[in-house]
KEMAR-278216 format. One line per 8 residues: number of its first residue (from 0); their letters; for each residue y, x, z of C-alpha. Coordinates in Angstrom, 1 decimal, always signed. Layout:
N
NUM> a> Y X Z; ...
***
This chain:
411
0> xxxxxxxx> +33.2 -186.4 -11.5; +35.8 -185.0 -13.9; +38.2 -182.1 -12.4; +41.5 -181.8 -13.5; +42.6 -178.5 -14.0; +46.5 -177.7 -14.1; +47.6 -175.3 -16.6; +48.8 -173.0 -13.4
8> xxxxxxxx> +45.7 -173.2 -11.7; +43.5 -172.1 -15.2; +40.9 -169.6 -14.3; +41.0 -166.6 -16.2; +38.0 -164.1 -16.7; +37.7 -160.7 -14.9; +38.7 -158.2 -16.6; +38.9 -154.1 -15.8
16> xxxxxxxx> +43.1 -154.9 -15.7; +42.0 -157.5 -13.0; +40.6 -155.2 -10.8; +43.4 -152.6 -11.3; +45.7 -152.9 -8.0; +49.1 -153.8 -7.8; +51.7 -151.7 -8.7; +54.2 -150.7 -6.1
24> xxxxxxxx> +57.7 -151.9 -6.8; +60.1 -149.7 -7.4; +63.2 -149.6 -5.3; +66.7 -149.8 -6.8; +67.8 -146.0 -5.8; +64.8 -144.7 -7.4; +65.2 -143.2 -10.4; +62.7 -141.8 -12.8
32> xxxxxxxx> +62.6 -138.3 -12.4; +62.2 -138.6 -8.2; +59.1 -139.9 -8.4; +56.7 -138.5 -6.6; +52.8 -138.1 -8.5; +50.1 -139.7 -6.3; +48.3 -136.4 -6.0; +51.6 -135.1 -3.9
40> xxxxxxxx> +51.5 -137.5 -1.1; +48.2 -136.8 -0.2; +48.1 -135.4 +3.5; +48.1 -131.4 +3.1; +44.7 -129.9 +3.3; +43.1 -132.4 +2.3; +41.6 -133.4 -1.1; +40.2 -136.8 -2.1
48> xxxxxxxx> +36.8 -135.0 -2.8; +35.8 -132.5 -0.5; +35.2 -129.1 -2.3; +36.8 -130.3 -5.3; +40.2 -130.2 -6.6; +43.3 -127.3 -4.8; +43.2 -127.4 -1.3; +47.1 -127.6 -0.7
56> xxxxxxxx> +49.8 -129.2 -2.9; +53.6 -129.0 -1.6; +55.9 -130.8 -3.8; +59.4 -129.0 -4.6; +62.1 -130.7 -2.7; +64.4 -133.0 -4.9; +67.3 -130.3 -4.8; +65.1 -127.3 -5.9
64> xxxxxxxx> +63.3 -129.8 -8.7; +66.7 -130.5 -9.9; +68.4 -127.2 -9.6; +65.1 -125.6 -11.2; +64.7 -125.0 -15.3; +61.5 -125.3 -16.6; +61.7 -121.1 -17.8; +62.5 -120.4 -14.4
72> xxxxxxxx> +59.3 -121.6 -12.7; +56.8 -119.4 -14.4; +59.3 -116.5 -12.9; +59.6 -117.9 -9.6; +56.3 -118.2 -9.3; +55.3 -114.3 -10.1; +58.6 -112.8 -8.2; +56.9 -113.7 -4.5
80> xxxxxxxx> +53.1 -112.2 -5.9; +55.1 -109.1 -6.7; +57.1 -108.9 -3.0; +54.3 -109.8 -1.8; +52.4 -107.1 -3.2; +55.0 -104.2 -2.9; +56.6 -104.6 +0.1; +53.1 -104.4 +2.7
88> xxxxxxxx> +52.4 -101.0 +0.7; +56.2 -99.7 +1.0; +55.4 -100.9 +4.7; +52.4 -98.8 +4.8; +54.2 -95.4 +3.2; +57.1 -95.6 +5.6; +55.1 -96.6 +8.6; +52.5 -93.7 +7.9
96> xxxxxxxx> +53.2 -90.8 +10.4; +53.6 -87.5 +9.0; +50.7 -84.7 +9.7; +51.2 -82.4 +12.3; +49.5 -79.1 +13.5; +47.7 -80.0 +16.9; +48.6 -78.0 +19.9; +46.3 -76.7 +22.5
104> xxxxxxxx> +48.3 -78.9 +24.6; +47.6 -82.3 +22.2; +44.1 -81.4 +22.0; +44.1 -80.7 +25.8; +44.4 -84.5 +26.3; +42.2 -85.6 +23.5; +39.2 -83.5 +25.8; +39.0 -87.1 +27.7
112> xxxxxxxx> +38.7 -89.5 +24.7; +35.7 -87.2 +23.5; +34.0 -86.6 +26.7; +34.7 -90.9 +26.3; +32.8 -91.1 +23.4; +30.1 -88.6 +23.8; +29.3 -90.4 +26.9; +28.8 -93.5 +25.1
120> xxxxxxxx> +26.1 -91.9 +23.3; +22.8 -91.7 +24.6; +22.0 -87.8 +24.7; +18.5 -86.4 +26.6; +19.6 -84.3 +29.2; +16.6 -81.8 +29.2; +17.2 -80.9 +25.1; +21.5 -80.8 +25.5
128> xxxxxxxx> +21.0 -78.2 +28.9; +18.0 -76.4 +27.0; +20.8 -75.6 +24.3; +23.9 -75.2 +26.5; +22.0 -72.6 +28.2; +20.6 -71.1 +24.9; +24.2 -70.5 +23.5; +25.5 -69.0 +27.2
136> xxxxxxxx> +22.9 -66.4 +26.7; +24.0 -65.6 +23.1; +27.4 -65.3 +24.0; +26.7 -63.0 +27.1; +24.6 -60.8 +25.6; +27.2 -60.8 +22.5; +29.8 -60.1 +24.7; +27.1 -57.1 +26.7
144> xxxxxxxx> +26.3 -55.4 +23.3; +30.3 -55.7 +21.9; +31.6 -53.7 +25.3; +28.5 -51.6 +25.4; +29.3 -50.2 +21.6; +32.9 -50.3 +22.7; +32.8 -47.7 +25.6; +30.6 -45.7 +23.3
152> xxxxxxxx> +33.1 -45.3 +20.8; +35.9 -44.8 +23.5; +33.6 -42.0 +25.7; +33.0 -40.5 +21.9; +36.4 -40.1 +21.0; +38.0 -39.2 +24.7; +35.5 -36.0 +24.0; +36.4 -35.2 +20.9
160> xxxxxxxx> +40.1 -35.2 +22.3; +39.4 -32.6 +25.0; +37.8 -30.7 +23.1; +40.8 -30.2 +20.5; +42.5 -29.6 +23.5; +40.7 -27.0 +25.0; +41.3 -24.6 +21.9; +44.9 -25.2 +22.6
168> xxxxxxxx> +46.7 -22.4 +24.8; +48.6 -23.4 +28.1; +52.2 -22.1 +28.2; +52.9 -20.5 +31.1; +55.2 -23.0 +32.2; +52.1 -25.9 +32.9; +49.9 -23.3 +34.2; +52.4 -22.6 +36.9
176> xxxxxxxx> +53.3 -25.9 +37.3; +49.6 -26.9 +37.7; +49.3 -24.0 +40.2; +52.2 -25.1 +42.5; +50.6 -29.0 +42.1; +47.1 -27.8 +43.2; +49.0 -25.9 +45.8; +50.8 -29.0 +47.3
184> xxxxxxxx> +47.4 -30.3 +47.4; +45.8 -28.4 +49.6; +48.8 -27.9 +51.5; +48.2 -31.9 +52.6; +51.1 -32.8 +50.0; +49.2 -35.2 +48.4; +51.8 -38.2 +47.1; +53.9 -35.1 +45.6
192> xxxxxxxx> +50.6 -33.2 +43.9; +49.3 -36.4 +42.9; +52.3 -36.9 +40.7; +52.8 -33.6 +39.3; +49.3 -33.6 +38.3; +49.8 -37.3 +36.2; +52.6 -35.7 +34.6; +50.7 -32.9 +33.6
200> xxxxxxxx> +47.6 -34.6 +32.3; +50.5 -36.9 +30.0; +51.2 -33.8 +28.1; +49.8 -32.8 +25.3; +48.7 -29.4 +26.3; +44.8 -27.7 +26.6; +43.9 -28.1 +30.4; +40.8 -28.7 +30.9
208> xxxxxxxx> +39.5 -31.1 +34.0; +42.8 -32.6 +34.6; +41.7 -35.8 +35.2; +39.0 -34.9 +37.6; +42.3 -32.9 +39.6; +43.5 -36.5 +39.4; +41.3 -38.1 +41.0; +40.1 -35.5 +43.2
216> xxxxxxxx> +44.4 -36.3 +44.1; +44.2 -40.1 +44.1; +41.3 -40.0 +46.5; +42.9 -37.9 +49.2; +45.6 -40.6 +48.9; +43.4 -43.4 +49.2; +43.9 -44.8 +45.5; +39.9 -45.2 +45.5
224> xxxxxxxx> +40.9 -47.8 +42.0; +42.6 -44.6 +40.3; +40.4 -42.3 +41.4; +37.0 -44.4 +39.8; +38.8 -44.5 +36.3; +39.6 -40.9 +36.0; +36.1 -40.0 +37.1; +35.0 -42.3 +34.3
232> xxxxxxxx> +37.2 -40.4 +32.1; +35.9 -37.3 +33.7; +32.7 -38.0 +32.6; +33.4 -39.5 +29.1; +35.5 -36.0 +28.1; +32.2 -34.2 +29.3; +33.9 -32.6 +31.9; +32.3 -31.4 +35.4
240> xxxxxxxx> +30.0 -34.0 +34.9; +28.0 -32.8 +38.3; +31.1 -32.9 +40.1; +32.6 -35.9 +39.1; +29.2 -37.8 +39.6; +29.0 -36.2 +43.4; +32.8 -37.8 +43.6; +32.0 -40.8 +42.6
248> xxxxxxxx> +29.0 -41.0 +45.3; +31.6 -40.4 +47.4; +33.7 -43.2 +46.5; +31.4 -45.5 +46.8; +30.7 -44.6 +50.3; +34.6 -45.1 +50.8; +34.3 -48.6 +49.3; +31.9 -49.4 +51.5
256> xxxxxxxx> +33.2 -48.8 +54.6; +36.8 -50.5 +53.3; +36.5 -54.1 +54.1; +39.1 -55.4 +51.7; +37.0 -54.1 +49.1; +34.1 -55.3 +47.4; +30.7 -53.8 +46.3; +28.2 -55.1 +44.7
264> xxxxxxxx> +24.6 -54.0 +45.7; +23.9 -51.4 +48.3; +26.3 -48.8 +48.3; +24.3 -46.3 +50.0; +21.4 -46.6 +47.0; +23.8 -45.8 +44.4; +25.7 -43.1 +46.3; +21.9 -41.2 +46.4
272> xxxxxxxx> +21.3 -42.1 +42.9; +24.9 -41.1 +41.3; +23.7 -37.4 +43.4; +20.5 -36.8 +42.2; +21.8 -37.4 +38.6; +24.6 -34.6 +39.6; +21.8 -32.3 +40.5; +20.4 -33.0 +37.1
280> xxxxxxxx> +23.8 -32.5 +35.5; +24.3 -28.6 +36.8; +21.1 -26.9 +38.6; +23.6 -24.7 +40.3; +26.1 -26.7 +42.1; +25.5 -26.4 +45.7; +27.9 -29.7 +46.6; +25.7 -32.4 +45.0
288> xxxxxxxx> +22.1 -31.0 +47.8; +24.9 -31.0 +51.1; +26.4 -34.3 +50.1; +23.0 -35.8 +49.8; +21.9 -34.1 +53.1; +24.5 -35.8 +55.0; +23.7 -39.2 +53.5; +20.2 -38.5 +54.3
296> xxxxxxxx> +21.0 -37.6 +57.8; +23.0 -40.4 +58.8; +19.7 -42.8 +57.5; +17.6 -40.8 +60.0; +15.9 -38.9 +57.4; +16.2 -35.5 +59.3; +13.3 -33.9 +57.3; +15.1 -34.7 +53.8
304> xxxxxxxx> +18.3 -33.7 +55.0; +16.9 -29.5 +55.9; +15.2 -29.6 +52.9; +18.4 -30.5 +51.0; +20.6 -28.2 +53.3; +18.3 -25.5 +52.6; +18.6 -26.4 +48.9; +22.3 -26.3 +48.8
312> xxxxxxxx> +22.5 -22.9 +51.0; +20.3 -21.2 +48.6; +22.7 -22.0 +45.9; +25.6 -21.6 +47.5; +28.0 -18.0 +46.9; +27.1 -15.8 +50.6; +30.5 -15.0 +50.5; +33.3 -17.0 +51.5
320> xxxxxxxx> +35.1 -17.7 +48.9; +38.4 -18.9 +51.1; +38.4 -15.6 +53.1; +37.6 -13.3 +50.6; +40.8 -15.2 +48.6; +42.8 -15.0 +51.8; +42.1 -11.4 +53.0; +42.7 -9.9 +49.0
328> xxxxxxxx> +46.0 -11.8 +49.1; +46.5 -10.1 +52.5; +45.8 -6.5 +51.4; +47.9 -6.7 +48.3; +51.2 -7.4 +50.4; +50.6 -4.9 +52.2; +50.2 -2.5 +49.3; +53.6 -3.9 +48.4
336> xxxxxxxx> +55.3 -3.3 +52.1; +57.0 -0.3 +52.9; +55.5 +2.2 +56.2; +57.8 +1.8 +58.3; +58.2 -2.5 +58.0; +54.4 -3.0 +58.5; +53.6 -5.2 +61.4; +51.6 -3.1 +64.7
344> xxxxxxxx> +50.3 -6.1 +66.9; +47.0 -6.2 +67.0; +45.3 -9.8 +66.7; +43.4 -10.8 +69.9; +41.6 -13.8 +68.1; +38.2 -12.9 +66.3; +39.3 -14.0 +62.9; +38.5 -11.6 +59.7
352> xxxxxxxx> +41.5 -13.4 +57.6; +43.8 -11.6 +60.3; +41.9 -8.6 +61.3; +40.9 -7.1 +58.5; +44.9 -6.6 +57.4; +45.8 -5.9 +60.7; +42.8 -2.5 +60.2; +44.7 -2.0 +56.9
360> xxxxxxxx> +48.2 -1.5 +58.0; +46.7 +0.7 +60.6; +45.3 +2.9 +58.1; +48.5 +3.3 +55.9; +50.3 +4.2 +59.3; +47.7 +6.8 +60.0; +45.9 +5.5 +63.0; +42.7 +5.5 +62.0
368> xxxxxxxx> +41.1 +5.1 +65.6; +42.6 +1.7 +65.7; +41.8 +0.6 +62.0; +37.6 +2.0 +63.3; +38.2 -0.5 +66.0; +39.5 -3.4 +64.6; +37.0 -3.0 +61.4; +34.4 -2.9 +64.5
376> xxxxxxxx> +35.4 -6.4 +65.1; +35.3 -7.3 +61.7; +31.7 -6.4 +61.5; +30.8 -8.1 +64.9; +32.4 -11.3 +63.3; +31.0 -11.8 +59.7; +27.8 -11.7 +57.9; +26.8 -8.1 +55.9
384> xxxxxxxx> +27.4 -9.2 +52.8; +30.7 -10.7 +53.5; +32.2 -8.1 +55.3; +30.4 -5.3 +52.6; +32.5 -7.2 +50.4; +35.5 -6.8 +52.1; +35.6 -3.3 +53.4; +34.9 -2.3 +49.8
392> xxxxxxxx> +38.1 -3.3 +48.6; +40.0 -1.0 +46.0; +42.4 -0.7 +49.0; +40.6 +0.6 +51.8; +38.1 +2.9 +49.7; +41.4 +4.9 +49.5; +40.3 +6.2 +52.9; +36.6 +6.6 +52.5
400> xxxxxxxx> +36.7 +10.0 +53.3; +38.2 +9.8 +56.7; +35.7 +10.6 +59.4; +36.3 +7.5 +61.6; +35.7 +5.1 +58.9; +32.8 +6.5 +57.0; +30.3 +5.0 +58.5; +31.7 +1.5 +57.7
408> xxx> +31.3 +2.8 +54.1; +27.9 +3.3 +54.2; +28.2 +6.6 +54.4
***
């Protein structure tokens, strides 16, 4: 059977043209330069080979391809790397905040974003409080040794201060104004003579043991806090070591019967120790053995106490120091009196201070009978050796020779 083939319908062979597709037609209002490449209208962010080929493609706009010359693009193109690259490290210089010098305050509120991050940390306990303690017990005894070497030096050169000022010489103006101080105080005066005596101690001037006057003062006032540091000083200038060390037993013994203050320790052990180191200081001082036998005495310790009595009466002058004072005072104003002003009452208490002038006036108005008696008295009132003391005053020796008074002469 024959086919008949039409021109038209002629069968042509395949070719690689044949299996090209179609092209698209092009539209009247496109014009050559808009066209578009076929690699731009791919979706973005995608490629037709995955891993091949750039990841994004964004075509220019048709104003910005048109309004764009080809020298210009290579310039547009490095102008946004450059901003790009300048303006985040401008950014970063401007934005960066100045250094500043950290407060206490500032570092005050840091402590709880480092106690925060030590925490995180995993630290043994038994190690970290081994070495906390470790460095608290350098520190102390650091801190022991430094004030330790520190009062040495201070004790060191308070002594080599009073003694450059004991080779100085007292005007008579402080002596006398130390004499009416010390007078207000044992008058009772003691605000006033507390005062004069801080003035005098201010000036630079040789008296020795001012600062134990002052706080012999301060404690009669009831400044017990003044009175501890100049008996400290007391003992740092060297100065009546045994006596200061006997006050300062006694100050303790005030602090502890003061409830507002505190003591540390019992008060009563260290007043007995601070008086046995003051019997070590001076041998002689009688005050440091009677302070002790109270003390002792009040702790039912009767036996102690005699023996320390005894000590302290064996070292103590057998004269009265106070009368014998009183009664020369006594005779020399008399001395000074005229015959014919002197006073003729005659005392009716038993006390030497008054009857022993009373004898003396009698004697410089001639009536010896009734200076016999009243020196009688005398003698019925005080020890031997006081009144052999007394009656063998420059002033009554003037009438040694008189028969009724001879025999209190020794005669």
């Amino acid at each position: 059977m024959s086919q008949k083939h039409d021109k038209s319908s002629k069968i042509r062979p395949r070719s690689i043209a044949a299996k090209m597709p179609e092209k698209e037609d092009e539209t009247e209002n496109d014009s050559p330069e808009e066209k578009i490449p076929a690699t731009a209208r791919l979706k973005l962010g995608k490629t037709p080979f995955p891993g091949r080929g750039p990841k994004k493609i964004i075509p220019l706009r048709k104003e910005e391809k048109a309004a764009t010359p080809p020298e210009a693009k290579v310039e547009s193109v490095k102008e946004p790397v450059e901003e790009s690259v300048k303006e985040p490290v401008e950014d970063a210089v401007k934005t960066k905040p100045p250094k500043k010098n950290l407060t206490w305050r500032a570092l005050f509120r840091r402590v709880p974003v480092y106690y925060k991050k030590l925490s995180r940390r995993k630290v043994p306990l038994l190690p970290a409080g081994a070495v906390l303690l470790l460095l608290v017990f350098l520190f102390s005894w650091t801190f022991s040794r430094w004030s330790y070497q520190r009062g040495v030096a201070n004790g060191l050169q308070l002594a080599e201060d009073a003694a450059t000022r004991s080779k100085m010489e007292v005007s008579p103006e402080v002596a006398k104004e130390l004499n009416e101080a010390l007078f207000q105080l044992r008058k009772g005066e003691v605000a006033d003579a507390l005062k004069r005596l801080q003035k005098l101690e201010e000036l630079p001037h040789g008296v020795a043991s001012l600062s134990y006057l002052v706080a012999l003062a301060a404690m009669q006032n009831g400044d017990i806090t003044l009175a501890e540091r100049k008996v400290s000083e007391t003992i740092a200038k060297r100065e009546r070591i045994s006596d200061a060390l006997a006050l300062q037993s006694v100050l303790e013994t005030q602090k502890a019967a003061d409830p507002s203050m505190t003591s540390m320790g019992d008060p009563k052990m260290r007043s007995e120790a601070l008086l046995r180191q003051a019997m070590i200081a001076d041998g002689a001082n009688p005050y440091p053995h009677f302070e002790l036998a109270t003390l002792l005495r009040y702790q039912g310790k009767t036996e102690e106490a005699k023996a320390e009595i005894r000590a302290a009466q064996a070292r103590l002058n057998p004269i009265d120091s106070h009368l014998v004072m009183e009664v020369t005072l006594a005779f020399m104003e008399i001395e000074e009196t005229p015959v014919g002003d002197l006073p003729s009452e005659v005392p009716a208490s038993a006390d030497a201070a008054r009857l022993f002038p009373a004898a003396y006036s009698a004697m410089r108005r001639g009536d010896f009978d009734l200076a016999a008696s009243l020196l009688r008295r005398c003698q019925d009132a005080l020890s031997i050796d006081a009144f052999d003391y007394l009656v063998n005053d420059p002033a009554l020796r003037r009438y040694v020779d008189r028969p009724e008074l001879r025999p209190f002469f020794g005669g």
